[in-house]
OpenMM code with the backbone's topology and positions (N, CA, C; nanometers):
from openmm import Vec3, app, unit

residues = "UNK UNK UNK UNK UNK UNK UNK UNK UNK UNK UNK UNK UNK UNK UNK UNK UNK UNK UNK UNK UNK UNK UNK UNK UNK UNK UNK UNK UNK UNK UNK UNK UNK UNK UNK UNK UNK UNK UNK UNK UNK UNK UNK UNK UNK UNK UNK UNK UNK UNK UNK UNK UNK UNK UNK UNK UNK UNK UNK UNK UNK UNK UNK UNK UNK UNK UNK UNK UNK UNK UNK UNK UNK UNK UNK UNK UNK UNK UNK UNK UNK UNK UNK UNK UNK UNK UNK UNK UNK UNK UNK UNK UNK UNK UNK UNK UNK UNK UNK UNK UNK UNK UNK UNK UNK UNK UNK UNK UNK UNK UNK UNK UNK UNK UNK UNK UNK UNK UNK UNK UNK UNK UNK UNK UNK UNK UNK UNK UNK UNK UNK UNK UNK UNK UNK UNK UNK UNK UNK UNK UNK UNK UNK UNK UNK UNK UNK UNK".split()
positions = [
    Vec3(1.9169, -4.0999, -6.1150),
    Vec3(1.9681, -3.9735, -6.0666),
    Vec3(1.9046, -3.9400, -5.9319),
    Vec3(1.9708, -3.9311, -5.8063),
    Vec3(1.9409, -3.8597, -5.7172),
    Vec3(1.8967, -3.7186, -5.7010),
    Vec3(1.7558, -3.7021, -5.6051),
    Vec3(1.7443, -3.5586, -5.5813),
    Vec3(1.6933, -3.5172, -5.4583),
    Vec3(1.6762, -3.4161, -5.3683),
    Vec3(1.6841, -3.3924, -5.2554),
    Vec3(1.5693, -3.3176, -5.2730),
    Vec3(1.5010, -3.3119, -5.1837),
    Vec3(1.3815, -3.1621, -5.1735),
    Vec3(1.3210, -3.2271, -5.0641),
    Vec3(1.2356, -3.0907, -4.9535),
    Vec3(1.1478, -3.1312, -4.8644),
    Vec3(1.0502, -3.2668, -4.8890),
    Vec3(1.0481, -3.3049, -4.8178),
    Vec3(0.9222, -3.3939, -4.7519),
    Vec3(0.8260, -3.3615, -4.6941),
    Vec3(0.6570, -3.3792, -4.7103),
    Vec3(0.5835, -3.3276, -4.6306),
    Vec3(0.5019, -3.4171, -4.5734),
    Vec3(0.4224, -3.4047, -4.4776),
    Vec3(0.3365, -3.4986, -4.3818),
    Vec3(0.2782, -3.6101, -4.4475),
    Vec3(0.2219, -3.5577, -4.5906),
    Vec3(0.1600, -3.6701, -4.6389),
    Vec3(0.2501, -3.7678, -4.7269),
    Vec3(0.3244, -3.7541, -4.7132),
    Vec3(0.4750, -3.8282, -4.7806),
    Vec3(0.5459, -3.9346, -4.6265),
    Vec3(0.4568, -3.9099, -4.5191),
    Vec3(0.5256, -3.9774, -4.4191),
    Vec3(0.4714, -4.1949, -4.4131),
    Vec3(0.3880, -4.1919, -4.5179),
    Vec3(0.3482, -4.3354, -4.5654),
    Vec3(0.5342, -4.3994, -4.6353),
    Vec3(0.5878, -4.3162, -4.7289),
    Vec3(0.7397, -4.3752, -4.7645),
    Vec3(0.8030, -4.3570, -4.6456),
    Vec3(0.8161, -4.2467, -4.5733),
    Vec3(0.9392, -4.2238, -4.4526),
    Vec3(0.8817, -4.3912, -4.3693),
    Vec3(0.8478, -4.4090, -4.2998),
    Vec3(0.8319, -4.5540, -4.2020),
    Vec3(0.8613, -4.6699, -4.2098),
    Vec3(0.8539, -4.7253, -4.3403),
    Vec3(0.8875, -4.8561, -4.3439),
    Vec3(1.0878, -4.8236, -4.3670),
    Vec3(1.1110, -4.7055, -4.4311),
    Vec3(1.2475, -4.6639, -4.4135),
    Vec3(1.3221, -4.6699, -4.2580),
    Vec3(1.2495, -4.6297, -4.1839),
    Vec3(1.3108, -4.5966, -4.0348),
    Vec3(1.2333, -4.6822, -3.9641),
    Vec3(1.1572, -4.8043, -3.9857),
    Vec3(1.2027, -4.9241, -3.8773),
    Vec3(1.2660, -5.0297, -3.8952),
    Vec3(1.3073, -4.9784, -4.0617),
    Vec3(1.4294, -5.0833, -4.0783),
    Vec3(1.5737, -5.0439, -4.0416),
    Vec3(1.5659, -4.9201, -4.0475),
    Vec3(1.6947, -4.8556, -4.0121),
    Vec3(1.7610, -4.8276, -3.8581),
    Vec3(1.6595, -4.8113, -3.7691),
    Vec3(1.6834, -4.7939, -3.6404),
    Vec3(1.6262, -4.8851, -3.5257),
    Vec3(1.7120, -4.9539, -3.4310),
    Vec3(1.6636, -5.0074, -3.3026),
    Vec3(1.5718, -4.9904, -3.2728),
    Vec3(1.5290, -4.8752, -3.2529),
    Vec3(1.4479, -4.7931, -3.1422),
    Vec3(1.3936, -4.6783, -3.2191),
    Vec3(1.3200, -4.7027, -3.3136),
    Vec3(1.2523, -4.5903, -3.4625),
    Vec3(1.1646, -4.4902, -3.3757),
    Vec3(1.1772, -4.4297, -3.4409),
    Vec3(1.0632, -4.2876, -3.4099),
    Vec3(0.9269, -4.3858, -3.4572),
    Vec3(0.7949, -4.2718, -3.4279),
    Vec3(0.6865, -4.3002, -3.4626),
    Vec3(0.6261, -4.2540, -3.5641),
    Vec3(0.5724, -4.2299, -3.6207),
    Vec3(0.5116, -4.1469, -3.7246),
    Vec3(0.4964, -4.0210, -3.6108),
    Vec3(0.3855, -4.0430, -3.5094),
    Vec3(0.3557, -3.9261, -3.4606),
    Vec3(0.4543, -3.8043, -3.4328),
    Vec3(0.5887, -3.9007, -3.4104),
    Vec3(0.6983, -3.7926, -3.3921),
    Vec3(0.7384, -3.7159, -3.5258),
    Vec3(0.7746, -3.7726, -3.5696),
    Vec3(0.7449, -3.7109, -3.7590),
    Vec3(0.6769, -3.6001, -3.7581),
    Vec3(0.5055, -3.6358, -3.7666),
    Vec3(0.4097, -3.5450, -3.7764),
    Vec3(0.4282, -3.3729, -3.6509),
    Vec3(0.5037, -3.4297, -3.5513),
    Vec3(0.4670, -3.3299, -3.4900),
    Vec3(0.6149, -3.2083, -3.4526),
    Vec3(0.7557, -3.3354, -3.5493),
    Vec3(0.8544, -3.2113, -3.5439),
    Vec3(0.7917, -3.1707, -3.6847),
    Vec3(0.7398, -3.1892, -3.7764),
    Vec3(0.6552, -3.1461, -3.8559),
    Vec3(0.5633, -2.9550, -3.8329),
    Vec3(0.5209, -3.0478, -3.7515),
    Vec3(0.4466, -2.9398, -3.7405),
    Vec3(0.4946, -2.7894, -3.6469),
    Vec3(0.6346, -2.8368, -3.5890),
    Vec3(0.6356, -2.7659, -3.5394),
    Vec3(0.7453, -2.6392, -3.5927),
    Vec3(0.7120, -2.7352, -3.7033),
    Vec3(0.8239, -2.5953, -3.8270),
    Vec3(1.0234, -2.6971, -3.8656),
    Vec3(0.9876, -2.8218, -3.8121),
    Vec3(1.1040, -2.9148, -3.8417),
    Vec3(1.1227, -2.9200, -4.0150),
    Vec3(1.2367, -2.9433, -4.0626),
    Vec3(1.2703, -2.9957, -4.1818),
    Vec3(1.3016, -3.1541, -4.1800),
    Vec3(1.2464, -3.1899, -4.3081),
    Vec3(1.2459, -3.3524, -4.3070),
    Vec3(1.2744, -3.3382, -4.4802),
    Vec3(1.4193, -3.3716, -4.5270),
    Vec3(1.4386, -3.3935, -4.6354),
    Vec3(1.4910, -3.5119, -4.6764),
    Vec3(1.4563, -3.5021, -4.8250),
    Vec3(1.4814, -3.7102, -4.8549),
    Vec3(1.5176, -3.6662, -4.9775),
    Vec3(1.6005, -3.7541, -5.0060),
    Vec3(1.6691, -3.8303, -5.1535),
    Vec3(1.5515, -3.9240, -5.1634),
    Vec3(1.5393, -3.9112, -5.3141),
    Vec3(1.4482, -3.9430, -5.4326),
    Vec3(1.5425, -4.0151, -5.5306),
    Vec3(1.4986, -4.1266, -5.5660),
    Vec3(1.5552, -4.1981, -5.7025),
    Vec3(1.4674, -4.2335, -5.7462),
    Vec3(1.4303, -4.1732, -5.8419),
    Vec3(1.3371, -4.2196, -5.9819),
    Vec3(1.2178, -4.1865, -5.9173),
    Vec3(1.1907, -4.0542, -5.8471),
    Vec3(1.1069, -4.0336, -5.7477),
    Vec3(1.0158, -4.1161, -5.6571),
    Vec3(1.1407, -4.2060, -5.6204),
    Vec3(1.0990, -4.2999, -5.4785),
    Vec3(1.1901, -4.2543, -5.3961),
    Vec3(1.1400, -4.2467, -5.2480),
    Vec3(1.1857, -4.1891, -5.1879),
    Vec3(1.2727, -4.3172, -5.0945),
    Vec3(1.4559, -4.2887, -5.1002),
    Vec3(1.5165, -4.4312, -5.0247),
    Vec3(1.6122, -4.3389, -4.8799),
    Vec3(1.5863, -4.2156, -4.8491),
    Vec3(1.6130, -4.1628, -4.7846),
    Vec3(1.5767, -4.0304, -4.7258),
    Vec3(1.6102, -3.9948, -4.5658),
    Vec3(1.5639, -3.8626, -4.5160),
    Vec3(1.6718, -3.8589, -4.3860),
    Vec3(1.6358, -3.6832, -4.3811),
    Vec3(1.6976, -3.6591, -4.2755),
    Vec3(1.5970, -3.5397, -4.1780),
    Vec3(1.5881, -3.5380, -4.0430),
    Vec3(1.4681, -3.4781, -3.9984),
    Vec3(1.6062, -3.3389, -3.9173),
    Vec3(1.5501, -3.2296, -3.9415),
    Vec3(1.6363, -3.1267, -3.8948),
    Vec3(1.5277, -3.0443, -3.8176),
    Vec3(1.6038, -2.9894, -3.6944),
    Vec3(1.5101, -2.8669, -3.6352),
    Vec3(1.6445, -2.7457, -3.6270),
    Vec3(1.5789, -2.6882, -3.6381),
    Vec3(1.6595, -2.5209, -3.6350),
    Vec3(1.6800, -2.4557, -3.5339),
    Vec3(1.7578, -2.4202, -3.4589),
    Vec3(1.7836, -2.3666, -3.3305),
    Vec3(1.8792, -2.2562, -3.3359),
    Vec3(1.7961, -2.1492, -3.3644),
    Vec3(1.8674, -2.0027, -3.3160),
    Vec3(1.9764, -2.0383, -3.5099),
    Vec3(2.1160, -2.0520, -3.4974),
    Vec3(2.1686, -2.0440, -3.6293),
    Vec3(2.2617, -2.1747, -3.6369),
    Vec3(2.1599, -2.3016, -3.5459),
    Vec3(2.2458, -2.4325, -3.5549),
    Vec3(2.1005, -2.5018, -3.6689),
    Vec3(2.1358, -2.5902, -3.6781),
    Vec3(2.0664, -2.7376, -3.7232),
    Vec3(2.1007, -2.8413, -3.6558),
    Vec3(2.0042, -2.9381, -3.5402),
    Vec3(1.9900, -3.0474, -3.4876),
    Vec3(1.9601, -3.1536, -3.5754),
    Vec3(2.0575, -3.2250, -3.6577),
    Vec3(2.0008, -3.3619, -3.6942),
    Vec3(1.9208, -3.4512, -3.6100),
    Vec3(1.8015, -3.4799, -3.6136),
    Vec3(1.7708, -3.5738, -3.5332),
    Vec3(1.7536, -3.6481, -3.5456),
    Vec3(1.7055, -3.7120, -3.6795),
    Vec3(1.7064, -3.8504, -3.7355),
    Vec3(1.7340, -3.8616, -3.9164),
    Vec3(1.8594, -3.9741, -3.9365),
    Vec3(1.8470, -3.9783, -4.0795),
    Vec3(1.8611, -4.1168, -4.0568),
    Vec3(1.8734, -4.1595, -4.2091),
    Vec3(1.8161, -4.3290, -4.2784),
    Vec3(1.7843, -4.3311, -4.3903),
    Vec3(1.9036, -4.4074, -4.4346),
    Vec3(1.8612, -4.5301, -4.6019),
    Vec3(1.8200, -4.5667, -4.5969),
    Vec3(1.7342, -4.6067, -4.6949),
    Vec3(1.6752, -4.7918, -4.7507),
    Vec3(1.7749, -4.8903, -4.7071),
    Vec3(1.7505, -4.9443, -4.6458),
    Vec3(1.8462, -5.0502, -4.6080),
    Vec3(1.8865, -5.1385, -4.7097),
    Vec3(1.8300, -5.1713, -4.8474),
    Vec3(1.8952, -5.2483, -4.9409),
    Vec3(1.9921, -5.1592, -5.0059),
    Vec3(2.0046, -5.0309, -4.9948),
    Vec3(2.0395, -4.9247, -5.0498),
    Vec3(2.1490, -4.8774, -4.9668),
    Vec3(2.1964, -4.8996, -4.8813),
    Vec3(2.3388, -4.8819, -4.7134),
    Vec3(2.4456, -4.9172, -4.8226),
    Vec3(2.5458, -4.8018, -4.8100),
    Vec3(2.6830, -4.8718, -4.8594),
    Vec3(2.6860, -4.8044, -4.9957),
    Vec3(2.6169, -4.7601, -5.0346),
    Vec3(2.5969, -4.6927, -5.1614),
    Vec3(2.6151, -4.5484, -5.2279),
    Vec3(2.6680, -4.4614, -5.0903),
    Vec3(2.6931, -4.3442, -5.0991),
    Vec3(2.5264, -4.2590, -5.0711),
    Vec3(2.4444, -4.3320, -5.0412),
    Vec3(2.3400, -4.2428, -5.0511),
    Vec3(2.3351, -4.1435, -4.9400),
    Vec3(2.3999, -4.1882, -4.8185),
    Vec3(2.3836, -4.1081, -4.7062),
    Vec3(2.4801, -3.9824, -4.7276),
    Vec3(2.6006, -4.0208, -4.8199),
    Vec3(2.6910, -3.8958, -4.8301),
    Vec3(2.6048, -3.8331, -4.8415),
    Vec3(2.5941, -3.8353, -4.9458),
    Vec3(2.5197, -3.7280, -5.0645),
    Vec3(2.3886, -3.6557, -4.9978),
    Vec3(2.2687, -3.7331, -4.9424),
    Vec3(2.1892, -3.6670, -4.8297),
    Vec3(2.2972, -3.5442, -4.7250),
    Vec3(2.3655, -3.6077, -4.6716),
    Vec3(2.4445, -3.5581, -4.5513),
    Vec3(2.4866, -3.3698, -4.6234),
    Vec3(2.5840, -3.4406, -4.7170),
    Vec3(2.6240, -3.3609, -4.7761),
    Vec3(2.4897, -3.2260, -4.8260),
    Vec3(2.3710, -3.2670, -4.9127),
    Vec3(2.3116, -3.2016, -4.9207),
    Vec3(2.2905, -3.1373, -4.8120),
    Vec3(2.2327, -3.1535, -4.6980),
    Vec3(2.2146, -3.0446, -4.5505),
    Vec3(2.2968, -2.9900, -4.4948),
    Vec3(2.4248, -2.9946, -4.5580),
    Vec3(2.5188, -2.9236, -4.5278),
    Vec3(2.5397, -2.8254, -4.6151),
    Vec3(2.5021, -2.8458, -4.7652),
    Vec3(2.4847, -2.7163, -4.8151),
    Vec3(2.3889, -2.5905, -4.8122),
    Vec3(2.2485, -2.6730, -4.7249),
    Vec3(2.0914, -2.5828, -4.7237),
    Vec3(2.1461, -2.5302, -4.5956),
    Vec3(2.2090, -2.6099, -4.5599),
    Vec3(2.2306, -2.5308, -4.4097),
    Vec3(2.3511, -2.3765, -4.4404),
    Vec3(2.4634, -2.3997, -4.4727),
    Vec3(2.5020, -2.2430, -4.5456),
    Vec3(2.4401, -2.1666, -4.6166),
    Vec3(2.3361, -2.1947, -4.7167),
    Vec3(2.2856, -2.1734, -4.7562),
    Vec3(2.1691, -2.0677, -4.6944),
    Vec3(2.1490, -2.0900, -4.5739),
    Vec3(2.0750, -2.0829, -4.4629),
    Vec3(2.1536, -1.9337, -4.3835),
    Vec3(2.2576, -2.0024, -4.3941),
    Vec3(2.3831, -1.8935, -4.2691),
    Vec3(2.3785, -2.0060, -4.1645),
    Vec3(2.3363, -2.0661, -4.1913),
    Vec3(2.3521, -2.1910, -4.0168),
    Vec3(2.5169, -2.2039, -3.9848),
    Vec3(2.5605, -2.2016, -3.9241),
    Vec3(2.6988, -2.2091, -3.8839),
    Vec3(2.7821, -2.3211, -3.8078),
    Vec3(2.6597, -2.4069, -3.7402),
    Vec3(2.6778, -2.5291, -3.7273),
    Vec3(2.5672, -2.6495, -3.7268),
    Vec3(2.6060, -2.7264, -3.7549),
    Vec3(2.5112, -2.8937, -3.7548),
    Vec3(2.5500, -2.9763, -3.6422),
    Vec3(2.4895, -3.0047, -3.5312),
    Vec3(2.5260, -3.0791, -3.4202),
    Vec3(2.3576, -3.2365, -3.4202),
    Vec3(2.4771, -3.3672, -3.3448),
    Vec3(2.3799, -3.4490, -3.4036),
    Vec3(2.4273, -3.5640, -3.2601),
    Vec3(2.3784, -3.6762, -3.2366),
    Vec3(2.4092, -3.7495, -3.1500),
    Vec3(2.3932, -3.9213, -3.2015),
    Vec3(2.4761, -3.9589, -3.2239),
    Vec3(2.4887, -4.1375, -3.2852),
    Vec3(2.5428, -4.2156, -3.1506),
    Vec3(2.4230, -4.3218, -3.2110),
    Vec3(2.5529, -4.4787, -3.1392),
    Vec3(2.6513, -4.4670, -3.1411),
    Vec3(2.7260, -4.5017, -3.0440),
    Vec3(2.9224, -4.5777, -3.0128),
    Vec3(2.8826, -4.6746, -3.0921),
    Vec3(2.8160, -4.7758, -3.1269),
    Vec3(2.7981, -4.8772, -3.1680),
    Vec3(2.7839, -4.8523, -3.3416),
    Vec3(2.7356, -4.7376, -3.3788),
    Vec3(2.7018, -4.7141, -3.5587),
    Vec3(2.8204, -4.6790, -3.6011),
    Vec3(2.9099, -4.7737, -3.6306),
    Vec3(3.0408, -4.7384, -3.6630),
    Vec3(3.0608, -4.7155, -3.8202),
    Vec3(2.9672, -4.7181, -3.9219),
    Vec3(2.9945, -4.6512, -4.0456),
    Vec3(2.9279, -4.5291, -4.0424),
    Vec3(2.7892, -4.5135, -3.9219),
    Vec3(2.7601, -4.3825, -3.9672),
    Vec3(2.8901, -4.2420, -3.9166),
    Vec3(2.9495, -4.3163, -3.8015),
    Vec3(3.0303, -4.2613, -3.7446),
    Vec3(3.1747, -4.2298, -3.8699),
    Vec3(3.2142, -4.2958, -3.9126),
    Vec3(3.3057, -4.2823, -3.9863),
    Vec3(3.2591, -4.1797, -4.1108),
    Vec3(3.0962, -4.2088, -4.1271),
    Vec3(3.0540, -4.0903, -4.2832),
    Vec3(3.0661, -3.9771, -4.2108),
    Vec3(3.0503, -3.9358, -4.0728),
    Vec3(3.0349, -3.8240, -4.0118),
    Vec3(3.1517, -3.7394, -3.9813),
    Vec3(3.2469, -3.8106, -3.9387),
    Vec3(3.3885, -3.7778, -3.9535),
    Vec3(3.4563, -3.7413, -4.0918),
    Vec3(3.4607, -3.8393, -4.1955),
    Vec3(3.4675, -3.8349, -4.3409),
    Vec3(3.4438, -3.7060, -4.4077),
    Vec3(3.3069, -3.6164, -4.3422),
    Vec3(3.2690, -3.5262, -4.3444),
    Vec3(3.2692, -3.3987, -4.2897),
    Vec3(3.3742, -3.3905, -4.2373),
    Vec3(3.4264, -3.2734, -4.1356),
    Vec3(3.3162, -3.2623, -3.9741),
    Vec3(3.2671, -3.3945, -3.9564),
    Vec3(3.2100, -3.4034, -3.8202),
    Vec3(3.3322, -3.4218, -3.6881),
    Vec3(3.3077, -3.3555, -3.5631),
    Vec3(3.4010, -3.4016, -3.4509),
    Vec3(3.3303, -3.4310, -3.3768),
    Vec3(3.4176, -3.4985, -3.2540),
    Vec3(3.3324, -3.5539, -3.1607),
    Vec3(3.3403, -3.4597, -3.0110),
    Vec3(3.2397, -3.4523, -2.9781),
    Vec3(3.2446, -3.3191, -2.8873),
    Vec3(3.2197, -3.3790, -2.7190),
    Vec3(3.1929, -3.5276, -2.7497),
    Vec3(3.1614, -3.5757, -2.5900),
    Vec3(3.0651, -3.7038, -2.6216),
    Vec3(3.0172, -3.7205, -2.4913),
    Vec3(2.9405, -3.8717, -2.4857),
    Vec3(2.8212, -3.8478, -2.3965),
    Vec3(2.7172, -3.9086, -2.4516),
    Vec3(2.5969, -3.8845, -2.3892),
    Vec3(2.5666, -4.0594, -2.2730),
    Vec3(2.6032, -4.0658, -2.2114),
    Vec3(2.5923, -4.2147, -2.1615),
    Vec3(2.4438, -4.2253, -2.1352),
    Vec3(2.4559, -4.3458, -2.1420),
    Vec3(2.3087, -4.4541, -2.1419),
    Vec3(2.1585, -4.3761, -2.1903),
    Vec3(2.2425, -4.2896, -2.3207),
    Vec3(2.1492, -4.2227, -2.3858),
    Vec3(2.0553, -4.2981, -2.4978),
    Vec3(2.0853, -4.3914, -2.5380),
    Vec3(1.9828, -4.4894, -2.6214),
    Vec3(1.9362, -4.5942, -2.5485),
    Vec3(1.8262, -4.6516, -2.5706),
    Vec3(1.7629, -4.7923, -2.5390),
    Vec3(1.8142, -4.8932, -2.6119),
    Vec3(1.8469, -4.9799, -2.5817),
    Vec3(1.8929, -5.1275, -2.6658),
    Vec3(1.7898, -5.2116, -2.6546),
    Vec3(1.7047, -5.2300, -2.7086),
    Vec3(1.5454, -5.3644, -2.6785),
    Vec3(1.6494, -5.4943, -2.6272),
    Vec3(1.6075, -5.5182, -2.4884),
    Vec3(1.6452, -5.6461, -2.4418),
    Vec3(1.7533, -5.6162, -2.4205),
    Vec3(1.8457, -5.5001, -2.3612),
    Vec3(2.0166, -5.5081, -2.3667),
    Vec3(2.0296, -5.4452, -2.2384),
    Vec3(1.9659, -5.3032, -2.2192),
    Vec3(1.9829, -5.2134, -2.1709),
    Vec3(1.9716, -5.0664, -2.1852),
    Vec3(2.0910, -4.9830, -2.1991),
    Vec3(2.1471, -4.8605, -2.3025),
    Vec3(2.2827, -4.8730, -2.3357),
    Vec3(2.2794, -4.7480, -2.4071),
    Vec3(2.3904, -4.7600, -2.5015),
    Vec3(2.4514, -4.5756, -2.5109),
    Vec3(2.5501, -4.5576, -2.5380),
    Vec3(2.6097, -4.4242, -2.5151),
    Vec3(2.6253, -4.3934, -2.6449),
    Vec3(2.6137, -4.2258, -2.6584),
    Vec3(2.5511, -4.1553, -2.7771),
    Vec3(2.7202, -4.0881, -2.7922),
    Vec3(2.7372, -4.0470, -2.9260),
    Vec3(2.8472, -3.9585, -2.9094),
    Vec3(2.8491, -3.9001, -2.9939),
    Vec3(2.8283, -3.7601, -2.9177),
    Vec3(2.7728, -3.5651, -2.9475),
    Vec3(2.8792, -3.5421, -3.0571),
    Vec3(2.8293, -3.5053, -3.1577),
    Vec3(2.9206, -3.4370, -3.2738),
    Vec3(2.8587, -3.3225, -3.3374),
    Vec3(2.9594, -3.2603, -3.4093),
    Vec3(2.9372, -3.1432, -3.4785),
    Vec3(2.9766, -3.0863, -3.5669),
    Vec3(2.9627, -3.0004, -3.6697),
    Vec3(3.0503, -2.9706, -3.8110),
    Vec3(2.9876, -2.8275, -3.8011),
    Vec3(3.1302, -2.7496, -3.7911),
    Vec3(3.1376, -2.6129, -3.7885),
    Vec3(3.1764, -2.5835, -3.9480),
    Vec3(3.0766, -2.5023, -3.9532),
    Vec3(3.0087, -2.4749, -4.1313),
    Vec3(3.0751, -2.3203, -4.1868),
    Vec3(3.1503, -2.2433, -4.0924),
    Vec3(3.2025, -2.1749, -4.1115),
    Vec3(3.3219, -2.1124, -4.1563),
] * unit.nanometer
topology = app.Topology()
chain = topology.addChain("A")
for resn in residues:
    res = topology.addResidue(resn, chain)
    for name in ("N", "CA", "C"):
        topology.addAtom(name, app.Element.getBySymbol(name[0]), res)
């Protein structure tokens, strides 16, 4: 059974080996620790209270900035990200937040499709907004889900 609830700093030993398998270009712990600290939300799906997912949110005025989410990578394909996704979309009404705005790869073409799937649009393109190790960059594309 899946379950959702905060994450806290000292829980950031499970978040890492999650998100440098999941991303090109991973955050650090330190970044963790310090949207952490600076009043960020970092929530994760739990199975069998192991933790195979998170999503890191900051709050802005009555939006939510996704800034980073990620499966277990043996775990991709499995619905786990709905269901995360989905959960922050309910804390966020829950909230009164009125919108969720977030920025993905052109290139993450299933996260792109869960995001859409999900009443996400695409609001524009951030060019040569990611690093590619050894490539170059890569263009981001700005979305959003109006919660209202």
């Amino acid at each position: 059974m899946k379950k959702i609830r905060e994450v806290g700093i000292l829980e950031l030993d499970a978040v890492m080996p999650i998100e440098r398998a999941a991303h090109l270009t991973p955050w650090t712990r330190l970044m963790f620790e310090l949207g952490l600290q600076r009043g960020d939300t970092l929530l994760g799906v739990f199975i069998q209270d192991r933790l195979v997912g998170y999503a890191m949110l900051q709050k802005i005025a009555d939006e939510w900035h996704l800034h980073n989410i990620a499966v277990q990578d043996s775990l991709q394909g499995q619905g786990i990200g709905a269901f995360l996704l989905e959960a922050v979309m309910d804390q966020a009404r829950e909230q009164n937040l009125v919108l969720i705005l977030l920025e993905v790869r052109e290139s993450n073409v299933s996260a792109l499709h869960l995001y859409r799937k999900l009443g996400f649009t695409d609001d524009g393109v951030r060019k040569d907004y990611y690093a590619v190790p050894g490539e170059g960059r890569e263009n981001a594309i700005l979305m959003s889900c109006d919660l209202t």
